[in-house]
C-alpha positions as CSV (number, residue, x, y, z in Angstrom):
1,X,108.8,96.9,82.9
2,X,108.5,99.4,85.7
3,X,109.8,103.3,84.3
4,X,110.9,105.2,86.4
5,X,109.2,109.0,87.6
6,X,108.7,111.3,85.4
7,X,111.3,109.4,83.0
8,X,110.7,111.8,79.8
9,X,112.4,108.9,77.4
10,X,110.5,105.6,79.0
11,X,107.9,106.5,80.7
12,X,104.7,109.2,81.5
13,X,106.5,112.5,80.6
14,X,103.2,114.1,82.9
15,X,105.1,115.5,86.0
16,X,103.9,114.1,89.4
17,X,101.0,116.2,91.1
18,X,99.9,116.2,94.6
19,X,96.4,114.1,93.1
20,X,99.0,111.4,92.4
21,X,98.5,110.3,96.3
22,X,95.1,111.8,96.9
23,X,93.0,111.1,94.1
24,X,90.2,113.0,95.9
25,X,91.9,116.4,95.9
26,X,89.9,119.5,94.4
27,X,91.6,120.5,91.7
28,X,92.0,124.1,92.6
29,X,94.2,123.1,95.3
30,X,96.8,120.6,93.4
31,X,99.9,121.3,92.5
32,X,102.8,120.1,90.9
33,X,105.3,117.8,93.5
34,X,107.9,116.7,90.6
35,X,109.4,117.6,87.2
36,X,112.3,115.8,87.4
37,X,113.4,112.2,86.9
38,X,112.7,110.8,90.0
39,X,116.2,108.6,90.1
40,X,119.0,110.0,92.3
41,X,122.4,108.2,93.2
42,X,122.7,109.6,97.0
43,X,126.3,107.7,97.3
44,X,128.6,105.4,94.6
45,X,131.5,103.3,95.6
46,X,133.7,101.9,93.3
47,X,137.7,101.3,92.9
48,X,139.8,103.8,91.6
49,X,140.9,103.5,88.3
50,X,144.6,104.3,89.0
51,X,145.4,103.7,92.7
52,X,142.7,100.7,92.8
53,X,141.5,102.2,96.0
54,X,137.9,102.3,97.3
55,X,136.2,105.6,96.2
56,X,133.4,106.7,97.9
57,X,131.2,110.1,95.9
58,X,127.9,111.1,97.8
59,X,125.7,113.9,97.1
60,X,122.4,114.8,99.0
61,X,119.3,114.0,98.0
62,X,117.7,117.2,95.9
63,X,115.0,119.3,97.8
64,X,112.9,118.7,94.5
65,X,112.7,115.0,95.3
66,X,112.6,114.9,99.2
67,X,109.7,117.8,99.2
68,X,107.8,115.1,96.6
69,X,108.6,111.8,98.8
70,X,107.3,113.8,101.7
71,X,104.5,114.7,100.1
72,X,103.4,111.4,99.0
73,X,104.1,109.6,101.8
């Protein structure tokens, strides 16, 4: 029942702004933290189809989304 950020088929299709953690903040100084979906799979493991060997894929988290956790933490 929870979508997830900026999901643009499930959820709030508004992207995240900085007033998101700061409810307080002047408008003329918000700004736009997020566009994206905010889902990212940093690392998958799963057997290889053919030699049934564990495979590992990893793949850094995007600037986009650290730059947007940092700011709202």
């Amino acid at each position: 029942g929870h979508p997830i950020v900026c999901d643009h088929l499930y959820g709030d299709v508004r992207p995240v702004m900085r007033s998101s953690a700061d409810p307080d903040l002047r408008p003329a100084v918000d700004e736009v933290l997020l566009t994206r979906l905010g889902l990212h799979a940093h690392r998958l493991q799963l057997d290889h189809p053919i030699t049934g060997k564990p495979l590992v894929i990893e793949s850094p988290i995007p600037s986009a989304l650290t730059h947007a956790l940092q700011e709202l933490a």
